[in-house]
C-alpha positions as CSV (number, residue, x, y, z in Angstrom):
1,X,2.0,62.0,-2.6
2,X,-1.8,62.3,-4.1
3,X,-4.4,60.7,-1.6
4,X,-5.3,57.3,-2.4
5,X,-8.6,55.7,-2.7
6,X,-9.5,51.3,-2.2
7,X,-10.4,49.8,-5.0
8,X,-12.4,46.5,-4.8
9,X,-12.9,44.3,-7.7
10,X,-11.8,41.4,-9.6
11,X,-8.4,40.4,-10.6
12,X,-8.9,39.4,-13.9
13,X,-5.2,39.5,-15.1
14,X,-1.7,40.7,-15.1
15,X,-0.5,43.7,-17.0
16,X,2.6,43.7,-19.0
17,X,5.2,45.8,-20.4
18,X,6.4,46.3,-23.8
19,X,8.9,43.7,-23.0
20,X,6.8,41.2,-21.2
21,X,7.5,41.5,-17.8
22,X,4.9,41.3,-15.3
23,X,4.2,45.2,-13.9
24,X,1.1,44.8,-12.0
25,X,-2.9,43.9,-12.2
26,X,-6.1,43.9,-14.3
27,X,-8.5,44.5,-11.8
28,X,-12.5,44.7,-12.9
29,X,-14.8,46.5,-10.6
30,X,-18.5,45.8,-12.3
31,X,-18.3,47.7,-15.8
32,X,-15.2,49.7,-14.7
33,X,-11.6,48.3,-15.5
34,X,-8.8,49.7,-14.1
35,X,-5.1,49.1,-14.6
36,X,-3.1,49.0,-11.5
37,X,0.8,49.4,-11.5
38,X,1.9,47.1,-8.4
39,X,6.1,48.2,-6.6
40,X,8.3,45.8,-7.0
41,X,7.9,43.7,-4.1
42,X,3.8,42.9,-4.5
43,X,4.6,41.4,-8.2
44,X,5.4,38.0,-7.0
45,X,2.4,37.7,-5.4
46,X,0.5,37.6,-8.3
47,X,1.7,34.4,-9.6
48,X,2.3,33.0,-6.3
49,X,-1.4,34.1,-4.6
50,X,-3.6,35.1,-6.8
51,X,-5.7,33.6,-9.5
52,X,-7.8,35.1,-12.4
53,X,-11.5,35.2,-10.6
54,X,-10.1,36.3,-7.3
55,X,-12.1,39.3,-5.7
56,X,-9.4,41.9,-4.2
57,X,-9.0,45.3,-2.8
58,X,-6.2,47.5,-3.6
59,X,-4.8,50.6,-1.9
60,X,-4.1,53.0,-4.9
61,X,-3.7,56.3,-5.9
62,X,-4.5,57.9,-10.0
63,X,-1.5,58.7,-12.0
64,X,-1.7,59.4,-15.8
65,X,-3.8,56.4,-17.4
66,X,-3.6,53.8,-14.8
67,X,-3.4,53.4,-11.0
68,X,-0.4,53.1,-8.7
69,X,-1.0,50.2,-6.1
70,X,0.5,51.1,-2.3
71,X,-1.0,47.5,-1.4
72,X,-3.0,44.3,-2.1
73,X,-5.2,42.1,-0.3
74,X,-7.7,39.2,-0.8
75,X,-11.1,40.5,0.0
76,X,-13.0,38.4,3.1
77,X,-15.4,35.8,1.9
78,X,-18.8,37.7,2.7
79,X,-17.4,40.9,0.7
80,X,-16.8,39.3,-2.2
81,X,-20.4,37.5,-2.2
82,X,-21.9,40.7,-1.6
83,X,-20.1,42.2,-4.9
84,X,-20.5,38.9,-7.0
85,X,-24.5,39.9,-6.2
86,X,-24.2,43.1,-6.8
87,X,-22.7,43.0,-9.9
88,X,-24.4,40.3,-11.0
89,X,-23.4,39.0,-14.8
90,X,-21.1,41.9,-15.0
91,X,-18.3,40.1,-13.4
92,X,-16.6,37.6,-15.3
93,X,-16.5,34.1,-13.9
94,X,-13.8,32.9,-12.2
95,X,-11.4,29.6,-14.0
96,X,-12.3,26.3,-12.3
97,X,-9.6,25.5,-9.5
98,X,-6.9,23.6,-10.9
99,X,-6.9,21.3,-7.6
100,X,-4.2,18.4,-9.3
101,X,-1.1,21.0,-10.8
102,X,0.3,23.1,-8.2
103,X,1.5,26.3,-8.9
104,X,5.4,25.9,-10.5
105,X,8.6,28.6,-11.3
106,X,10.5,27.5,-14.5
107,X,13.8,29.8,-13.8
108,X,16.2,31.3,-17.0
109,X,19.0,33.0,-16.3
110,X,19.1,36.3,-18.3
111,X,22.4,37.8,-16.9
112,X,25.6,38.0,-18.6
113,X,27.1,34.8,-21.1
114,X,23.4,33.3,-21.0
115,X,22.2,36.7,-22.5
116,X,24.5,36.4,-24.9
117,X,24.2,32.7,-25.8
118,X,20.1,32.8,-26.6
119,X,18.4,32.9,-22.6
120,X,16.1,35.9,-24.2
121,X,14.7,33.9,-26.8
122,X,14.3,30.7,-24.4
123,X,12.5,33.1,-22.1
124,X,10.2,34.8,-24.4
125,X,9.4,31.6,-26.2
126,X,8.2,29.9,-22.9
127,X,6.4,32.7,-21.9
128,X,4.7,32.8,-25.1
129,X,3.7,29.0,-24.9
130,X,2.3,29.8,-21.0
131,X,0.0,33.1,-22.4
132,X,-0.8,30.9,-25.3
133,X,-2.2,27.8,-23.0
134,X,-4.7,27.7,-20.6
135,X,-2.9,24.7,-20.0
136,X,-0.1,26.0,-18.6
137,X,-1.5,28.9,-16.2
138,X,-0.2,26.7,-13.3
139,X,3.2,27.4,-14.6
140,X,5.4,31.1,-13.9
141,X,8.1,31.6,-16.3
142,X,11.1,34.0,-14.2
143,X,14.2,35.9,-15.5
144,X,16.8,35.1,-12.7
145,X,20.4,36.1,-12.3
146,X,23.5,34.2,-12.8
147,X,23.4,30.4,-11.9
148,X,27.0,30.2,-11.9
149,X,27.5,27.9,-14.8
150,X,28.4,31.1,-17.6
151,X,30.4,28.9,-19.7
152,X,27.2,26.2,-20.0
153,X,24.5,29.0,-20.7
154,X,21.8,29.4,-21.3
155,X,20.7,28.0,-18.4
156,X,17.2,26.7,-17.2
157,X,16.1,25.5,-13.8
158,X,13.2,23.5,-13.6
159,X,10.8,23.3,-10.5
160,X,12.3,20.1,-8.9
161,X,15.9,22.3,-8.8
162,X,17.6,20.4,-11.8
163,X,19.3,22.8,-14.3
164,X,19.2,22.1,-18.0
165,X,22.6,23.5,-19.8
166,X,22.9,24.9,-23.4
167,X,19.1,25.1,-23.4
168,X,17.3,26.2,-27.0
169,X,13.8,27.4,-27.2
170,X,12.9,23.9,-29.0
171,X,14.3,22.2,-25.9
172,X,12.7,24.6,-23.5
173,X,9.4,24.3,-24.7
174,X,9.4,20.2,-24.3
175,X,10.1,20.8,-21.0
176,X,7.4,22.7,-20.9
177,X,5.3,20.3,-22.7
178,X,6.1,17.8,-19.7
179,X,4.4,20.5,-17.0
180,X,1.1,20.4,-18.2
């Protein structure tokens, strides 16, 4: 494995694939960007702990055109003060805290009959409507696995746990609506 390096900056975004799906962080570091591929199991995090603004450090190593993150934690208060001064204007300024709207998971089942019966197009088409809204950055839009109703697909589950059946983008996107 190539030796790794810290890298402390801001988060400033996710990075995507092709497809849409969340691979890992935009982190900025004064003029310098870097584009950090996050395992598997440090993705959730950044919907669940991180905000746009939020200063970081991240246990990496290079590989091709972006970084490969090991790990990823908040920096401590006084560090990220120190850089905010240091880099001056050069860091963008973090989003206002969204103290009223907690953070909330609309689930779609991708797997299987739900594939089949439209759950991609529901899926993209709310996560185009989140990207789209500043609105909406409260709200994560996840591809689950079966919710064992196959013959009702596709199927949606909203924060409070109640499932919407048959579910077309139109319809997915009120619901949506109703979140901000």
């Amino acid at each position: 494995m190539p030796t790794g390096q810290v890298l402390k900056g801001q988060y400033s975004g996710v990075y995507r694939s092709d497809k849409g799906k969340i691979k890992g962080l935009l982190l900025q570091a004064g003029e310098a960007k870097f584009t950090v591929k996050l395992p598997k199991y440090l993705r959730p995090m950044l919907v669940r702990e991180l905000a746009p603004g939020d200063f970081v450090q991240v246990w990496a190593y290079p590989e091709d055109d972006r970084w490969r993150a090991i790990n990823v934690l908040p920096l401590p208060q006084c560090e990220a003060e120190m850089l905010r001064q240091q880099w001056g204007d050069l860091a963008p300024v973090p989003k206002p805290a969204q103290t009223s709207q907690k953070r909330m998971c609309i689930e779609v089942c991708t797997k299987g009959k739900c594939y089949k019966q439209g759950a991609r197009q529901v899926h993209s088409a709310l996560q185009e409507a989140v990207d789209r809204d500043p609105a909406l950055a409260h709200v994560a839009i996840r591809e689950t696995g079966c919710m064992k109703a196959c013959k009702q697909g596709p199927n949606l589950r909203l924060p409070n746990g109640r499932m919407l059946h048959r579910v077309n983008p139109a319809e997915a996107l009120a619901q949506l609506d109703a979140k901000r």
